[in-house]
C-alpha positions as CSV (number, residue, x, y, z in Angstrom):
1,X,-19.7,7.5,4.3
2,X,-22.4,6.4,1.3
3,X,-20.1,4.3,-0.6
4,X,-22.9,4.1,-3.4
5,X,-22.7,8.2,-4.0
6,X,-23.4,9.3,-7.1
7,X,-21.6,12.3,-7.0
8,X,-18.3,11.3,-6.9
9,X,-16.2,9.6,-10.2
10,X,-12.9,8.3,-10.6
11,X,-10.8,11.4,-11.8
12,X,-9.2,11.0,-15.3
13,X,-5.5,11.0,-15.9
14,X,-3.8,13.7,-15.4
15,X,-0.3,14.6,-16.5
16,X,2.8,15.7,-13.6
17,X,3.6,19.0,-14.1
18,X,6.6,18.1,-12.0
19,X,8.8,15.3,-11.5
20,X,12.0,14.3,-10.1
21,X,14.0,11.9,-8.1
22,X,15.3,13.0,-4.8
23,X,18.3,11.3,-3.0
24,X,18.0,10.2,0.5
25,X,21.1,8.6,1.5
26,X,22.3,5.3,1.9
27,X,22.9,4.9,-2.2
28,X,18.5,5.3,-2.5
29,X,17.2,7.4,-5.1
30,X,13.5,8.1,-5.4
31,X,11.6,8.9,-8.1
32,X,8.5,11.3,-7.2
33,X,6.2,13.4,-9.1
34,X,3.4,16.0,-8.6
35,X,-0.2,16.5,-10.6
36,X,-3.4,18.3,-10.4
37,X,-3.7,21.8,-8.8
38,X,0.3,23.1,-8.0
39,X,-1.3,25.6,-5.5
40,X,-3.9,23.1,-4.2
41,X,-4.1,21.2,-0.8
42,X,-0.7,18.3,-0.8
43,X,-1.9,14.5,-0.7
44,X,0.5,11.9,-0.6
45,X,0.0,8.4,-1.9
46,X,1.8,5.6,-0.4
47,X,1.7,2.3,-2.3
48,X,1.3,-0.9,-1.5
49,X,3.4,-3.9,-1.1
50,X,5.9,-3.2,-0.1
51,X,7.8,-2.8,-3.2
52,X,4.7,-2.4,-5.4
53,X,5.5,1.2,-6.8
54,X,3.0,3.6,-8.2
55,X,1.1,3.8,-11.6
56,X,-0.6,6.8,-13.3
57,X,-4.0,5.5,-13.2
58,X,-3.2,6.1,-9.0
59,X,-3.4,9.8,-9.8
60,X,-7.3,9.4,-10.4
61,X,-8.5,8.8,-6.6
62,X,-8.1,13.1,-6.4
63,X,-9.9,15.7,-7.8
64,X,-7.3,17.5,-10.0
65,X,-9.0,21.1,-9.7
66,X,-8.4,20.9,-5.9
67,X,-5.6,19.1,-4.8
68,X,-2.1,18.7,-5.3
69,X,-1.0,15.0,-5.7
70,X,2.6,13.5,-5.0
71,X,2.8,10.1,-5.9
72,X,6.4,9.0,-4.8
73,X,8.2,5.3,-5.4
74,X,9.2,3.7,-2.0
75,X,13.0,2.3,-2.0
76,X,13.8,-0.5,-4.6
77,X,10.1,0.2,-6.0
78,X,9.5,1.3,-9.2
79,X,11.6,4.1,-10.7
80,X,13.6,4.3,-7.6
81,X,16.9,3.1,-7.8
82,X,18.3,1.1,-6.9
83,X,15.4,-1.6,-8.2
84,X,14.9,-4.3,-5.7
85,X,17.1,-3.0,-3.4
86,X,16.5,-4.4,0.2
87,X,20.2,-2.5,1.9
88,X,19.1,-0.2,4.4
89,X,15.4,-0.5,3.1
90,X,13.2,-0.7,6.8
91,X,10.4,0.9,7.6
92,X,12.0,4.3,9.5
93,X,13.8,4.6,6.3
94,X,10.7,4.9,4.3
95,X,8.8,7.0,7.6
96,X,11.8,9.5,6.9
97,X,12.2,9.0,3.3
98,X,8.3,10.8,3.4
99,X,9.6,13.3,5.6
100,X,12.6,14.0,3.1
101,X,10.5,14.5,0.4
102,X,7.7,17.0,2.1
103,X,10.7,19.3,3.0
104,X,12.1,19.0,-0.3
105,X,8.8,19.7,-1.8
106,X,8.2,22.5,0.6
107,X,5.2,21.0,2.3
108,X,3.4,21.9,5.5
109,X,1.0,19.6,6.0
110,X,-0.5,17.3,3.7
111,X,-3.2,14.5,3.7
112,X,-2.3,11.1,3.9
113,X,-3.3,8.6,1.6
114,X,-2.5,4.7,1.7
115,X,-3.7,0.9,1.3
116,X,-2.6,-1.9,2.2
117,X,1.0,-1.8,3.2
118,X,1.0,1.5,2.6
119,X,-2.1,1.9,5.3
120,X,0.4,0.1,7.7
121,X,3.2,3.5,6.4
122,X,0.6,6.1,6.7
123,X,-0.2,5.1,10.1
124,X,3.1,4.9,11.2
125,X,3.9,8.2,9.8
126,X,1.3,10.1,11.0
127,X,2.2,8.5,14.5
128,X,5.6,9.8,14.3
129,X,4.5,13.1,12.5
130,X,1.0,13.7,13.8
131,X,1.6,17.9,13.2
132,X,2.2,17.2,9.3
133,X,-1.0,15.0,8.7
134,X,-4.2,17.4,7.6
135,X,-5.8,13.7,7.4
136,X,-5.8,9.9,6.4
137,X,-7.6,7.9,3.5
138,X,-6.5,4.3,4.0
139,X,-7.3,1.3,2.1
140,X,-7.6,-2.4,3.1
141,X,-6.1,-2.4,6.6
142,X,-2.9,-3.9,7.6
143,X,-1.3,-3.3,11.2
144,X,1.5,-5.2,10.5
145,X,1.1,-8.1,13.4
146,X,2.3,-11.4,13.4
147,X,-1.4,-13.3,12.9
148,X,-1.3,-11.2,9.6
149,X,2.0,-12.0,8.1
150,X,0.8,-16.2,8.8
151,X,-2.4,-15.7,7.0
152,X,-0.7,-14.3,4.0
153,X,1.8,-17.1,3.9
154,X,-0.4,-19.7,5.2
155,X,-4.5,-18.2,6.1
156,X,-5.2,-17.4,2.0
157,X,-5.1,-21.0,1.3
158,X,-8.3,-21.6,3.5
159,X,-9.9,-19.0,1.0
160,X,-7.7,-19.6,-2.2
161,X,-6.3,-23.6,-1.4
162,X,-5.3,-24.0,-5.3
163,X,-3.3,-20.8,-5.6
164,X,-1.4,-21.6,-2.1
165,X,-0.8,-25.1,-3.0
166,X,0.8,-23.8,-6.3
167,X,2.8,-21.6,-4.1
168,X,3.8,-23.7,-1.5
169,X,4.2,-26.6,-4.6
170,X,7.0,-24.5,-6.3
171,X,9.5,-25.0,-3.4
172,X,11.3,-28.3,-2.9
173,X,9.4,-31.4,-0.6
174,X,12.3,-30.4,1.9
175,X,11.4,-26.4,2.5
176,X,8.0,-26.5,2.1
177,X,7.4,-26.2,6.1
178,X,9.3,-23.1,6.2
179,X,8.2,-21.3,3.0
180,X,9.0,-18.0,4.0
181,X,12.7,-18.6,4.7
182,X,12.8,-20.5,1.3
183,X,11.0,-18.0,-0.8
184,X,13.6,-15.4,0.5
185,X,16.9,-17.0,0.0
186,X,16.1,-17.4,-3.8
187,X,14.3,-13.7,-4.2
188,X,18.0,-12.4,-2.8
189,X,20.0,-14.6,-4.8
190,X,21.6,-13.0,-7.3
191,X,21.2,-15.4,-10.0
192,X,18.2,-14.5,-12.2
193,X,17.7,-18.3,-12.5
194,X,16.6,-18.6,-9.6
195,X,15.1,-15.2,-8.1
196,X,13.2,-14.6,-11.1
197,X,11.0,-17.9,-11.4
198,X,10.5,-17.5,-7.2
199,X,9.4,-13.8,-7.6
200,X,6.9,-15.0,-10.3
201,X,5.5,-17.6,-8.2
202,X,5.1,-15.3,-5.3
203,X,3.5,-12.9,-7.7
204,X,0.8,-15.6,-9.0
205,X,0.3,-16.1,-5.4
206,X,-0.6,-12.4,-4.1
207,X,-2.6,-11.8,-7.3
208,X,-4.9,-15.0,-7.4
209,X,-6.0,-14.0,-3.8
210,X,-6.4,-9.9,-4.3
211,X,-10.0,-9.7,-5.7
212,X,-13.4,-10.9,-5.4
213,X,-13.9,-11.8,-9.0
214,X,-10.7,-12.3,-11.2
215,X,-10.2,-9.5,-13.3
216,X,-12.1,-7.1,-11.6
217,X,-10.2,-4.3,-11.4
218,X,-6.9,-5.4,-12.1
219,X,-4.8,-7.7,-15.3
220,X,-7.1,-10.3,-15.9
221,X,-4.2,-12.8,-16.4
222,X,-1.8,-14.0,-13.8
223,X,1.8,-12.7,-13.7
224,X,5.0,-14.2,-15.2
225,X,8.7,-12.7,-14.1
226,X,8.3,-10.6,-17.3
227,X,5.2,-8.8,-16.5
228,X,5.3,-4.8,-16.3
229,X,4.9,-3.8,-12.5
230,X,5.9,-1.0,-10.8
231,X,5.2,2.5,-12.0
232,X,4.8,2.0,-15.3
233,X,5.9,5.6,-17.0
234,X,7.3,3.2,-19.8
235,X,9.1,1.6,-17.1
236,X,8.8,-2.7,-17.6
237,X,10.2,-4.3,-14.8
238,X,9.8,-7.9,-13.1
239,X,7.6,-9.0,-10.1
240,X,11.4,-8.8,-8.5
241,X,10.8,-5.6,-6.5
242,X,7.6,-6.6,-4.9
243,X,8.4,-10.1,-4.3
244,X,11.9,-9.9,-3.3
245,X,10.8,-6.3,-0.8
246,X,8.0,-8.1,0.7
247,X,9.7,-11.4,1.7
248,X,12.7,-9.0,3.2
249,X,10.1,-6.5,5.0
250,X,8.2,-10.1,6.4
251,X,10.9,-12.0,7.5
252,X,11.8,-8.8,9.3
253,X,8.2,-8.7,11.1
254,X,8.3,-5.6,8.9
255,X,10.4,-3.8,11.6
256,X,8.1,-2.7,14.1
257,X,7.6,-3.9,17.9
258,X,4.4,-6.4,17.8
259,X,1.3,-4.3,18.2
260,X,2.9,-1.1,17.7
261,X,0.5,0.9,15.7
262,X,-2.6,0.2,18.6
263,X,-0.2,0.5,21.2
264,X,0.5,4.2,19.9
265,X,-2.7,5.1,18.3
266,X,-3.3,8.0,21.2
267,X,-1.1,9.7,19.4
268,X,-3.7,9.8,16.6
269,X,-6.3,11.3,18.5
270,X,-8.3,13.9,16.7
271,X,-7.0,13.2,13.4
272,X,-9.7,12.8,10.8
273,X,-9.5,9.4,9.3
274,X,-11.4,7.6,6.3
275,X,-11.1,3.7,6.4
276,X,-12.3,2.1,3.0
277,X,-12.3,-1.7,3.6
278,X,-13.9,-4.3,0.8
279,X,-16.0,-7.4,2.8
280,X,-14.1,-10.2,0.8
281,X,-10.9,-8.5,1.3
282,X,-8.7,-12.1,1.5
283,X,-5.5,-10.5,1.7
284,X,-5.9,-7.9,4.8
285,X,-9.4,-9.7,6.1
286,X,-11.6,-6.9,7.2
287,X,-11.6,-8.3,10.5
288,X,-8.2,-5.9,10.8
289,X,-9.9,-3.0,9.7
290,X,-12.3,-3.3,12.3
291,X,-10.0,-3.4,15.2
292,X,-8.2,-0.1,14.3
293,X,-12.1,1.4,13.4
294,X,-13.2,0.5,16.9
295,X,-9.9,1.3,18.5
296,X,-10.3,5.1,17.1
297,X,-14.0,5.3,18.0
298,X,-13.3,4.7,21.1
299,X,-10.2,6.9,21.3
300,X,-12.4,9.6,19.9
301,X,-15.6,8.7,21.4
302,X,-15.7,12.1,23.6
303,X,-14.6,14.3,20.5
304,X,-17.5,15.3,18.3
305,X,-15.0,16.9,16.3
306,X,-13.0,13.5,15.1
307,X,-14.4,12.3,12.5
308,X,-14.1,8.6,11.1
309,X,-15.7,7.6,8.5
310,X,-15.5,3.7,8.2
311,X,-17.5,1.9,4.6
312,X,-17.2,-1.5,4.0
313,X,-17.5,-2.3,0.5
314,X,-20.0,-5.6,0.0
315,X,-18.8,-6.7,-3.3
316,X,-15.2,-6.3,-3.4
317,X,-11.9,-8.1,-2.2
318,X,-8.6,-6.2,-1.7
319,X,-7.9,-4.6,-5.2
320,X,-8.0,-0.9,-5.1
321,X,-9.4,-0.2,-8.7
322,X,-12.2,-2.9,-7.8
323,X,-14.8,-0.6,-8.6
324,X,-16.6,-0.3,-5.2
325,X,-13.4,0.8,-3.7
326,X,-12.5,2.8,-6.2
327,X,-15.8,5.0,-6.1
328,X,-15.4,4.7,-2.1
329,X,-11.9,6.3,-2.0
330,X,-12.7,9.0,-4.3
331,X,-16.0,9.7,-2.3
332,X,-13.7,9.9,0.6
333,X,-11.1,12.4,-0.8
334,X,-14.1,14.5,-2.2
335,X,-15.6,14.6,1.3
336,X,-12.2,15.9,2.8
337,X,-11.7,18.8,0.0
338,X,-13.4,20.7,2.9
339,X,-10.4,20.4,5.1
């Protein structure tokens, strides 16, 4: 895929012509809405984080004249209620949550768009529901392993040593060997005291390391516990949600069995994939996007009909509106209007 294509462009905003919020049990409701062509081809989005929830300028990565695009909050993201909610919040409930909504939205098939975390759901969802994925378009790979979690909490700071040692600085003499388990216990306390300064430091944290330049492609200041995340449809929330849902989905090894997206990638076999990876990605180093690249060529390498289309982006980090990925997602959704 030509990254560099000049005949793709990042689609302007366009307005839902539907939205909704859809409950799915367990005291979750979702908030979920629908733009572009209502009789086009489905594409779900599946944000990052988790926790990070949508924001309109997401819509832009598809063609509005062709497809039909459902951008959906995960639980405790966003507009879903309730906010920062980690009870019965685990990555089968979110694999199902996608399901719920696709039925309620009377949905077929779609194609399958994520980054980041969300490249970790959509891979995990179209292992568990192969027959409803037309495609993927994922974003800055993350398989969810174990030597991924300890670079985020730990590796960044080899890259980024001033933004980890503010992190690791905020926390007490006493729990800084354990950061993880200290970050969490004040992100779930209920005192805003306490969980709001945390989720502002691990904010500052995450943010410092997400692009090659600062303020390309994303707020060019860093975040306090009072800047608007989340989905943004006048929504202004805290870093809460993403900080508090991450630290709960990583102390949890994000709930799956070490390994098990390679270990189940066969079931993935023939499905058209489009991998969009920046070089100086710091916070899912593309060394993890070239693992799952060469473990589908090789799963694929007798089927002239599986395509993979794998660009690296030279001069970007992990940011999705970092121009170069930007421009190389869209190309990427363009190229699969042919579907």
């Amino acid at each position: 895929m030509d990254a560099t294509a000049k005949s793709s462009r990042f689609y302007p905003d366009t307005k839902p012509f539907d939205k909704g919020r859809l409950d799915v049990g367990d005291g979750h409701q979702l908030y979920w809405e629908q733009s572009g062509n209502p009789n086009g081809v489905p594409v779900v989005f599946l944000h990052g984080g988790p926790g990070s929830g949508c924001s309109p300028q997401q819509r832009g990565f598809f063609d509005p004249d062709h497809y039909r695009a459902i951008l959906f909050d995960q639980r405790g993201a966003g507009l879903s209620t309730p906010y920062a909610a980690t009870e019965a919040n685990t990555t089968d409930h979110l694999v199902g949550d996608i399901e719920t909504l696709r039925r309620h939205l009377g949905i077929d098939s779609w194609l399958v768009f994520g980054g980041s975390w969300g490249s970790t759901l959509a891979l995990v969802y179209a292992i568990a529901h192969r027959d409803r994925c037309l495609a993927l378009v994922l974003r800055g790979i993350f398989l969810a392993r174990q030597t991924e979690l300890d670079w985020f909490m730990d590796g960044m700071g080899h890259i980024f040593p001033e933004a980890r040692r503010n992190f690791i600085h905020f926390l007490p003499p006493e729990e800084r060997a354990v950061p993880l388990q200290a970050y969490h216990r004040r992100l779930m306390d209920p005192e805003p005291g306490i969980h709001l300064p945390a989720a502002a430091s691990w904010g500052r944290y995450e943010f410092a390391c997400s692009t090659l330049r600062p303020g390309a492609g994303a707020r060019s200041q860093a975040p306090t516990f009072d800047t608007p995340v989340g989905h943004n449809h006048g929504h202004w929330s805290s870093l809460l949600g993403i900080a508090r849902i991450e630290a709960h989905y990583f102390l949890n090894k994000m709930f799956l069995e070490e390994d098990y997206i390679l270990h189940n990638l066969e079931k993935l076999k023939g499905l058209p994939t489009a991998i969009v990876q920046g070089r100086y990605d710091i916070v899912c180093p593309i060394a993890t996007a070239d693992v799952l690249a060469n473990a589908l060529k090789e799963l694929n390498c007798a089927d002239d009909n599986a395509g993979l289309d794998y660009t690296i982006v030279d001069d970007a980090g992990h940011s999705a509106m970092e121009p170069g990925i930007r421009h190389a997602l869209t190309v990427a959704c363009d190229k699969f209007r042919n579907l």
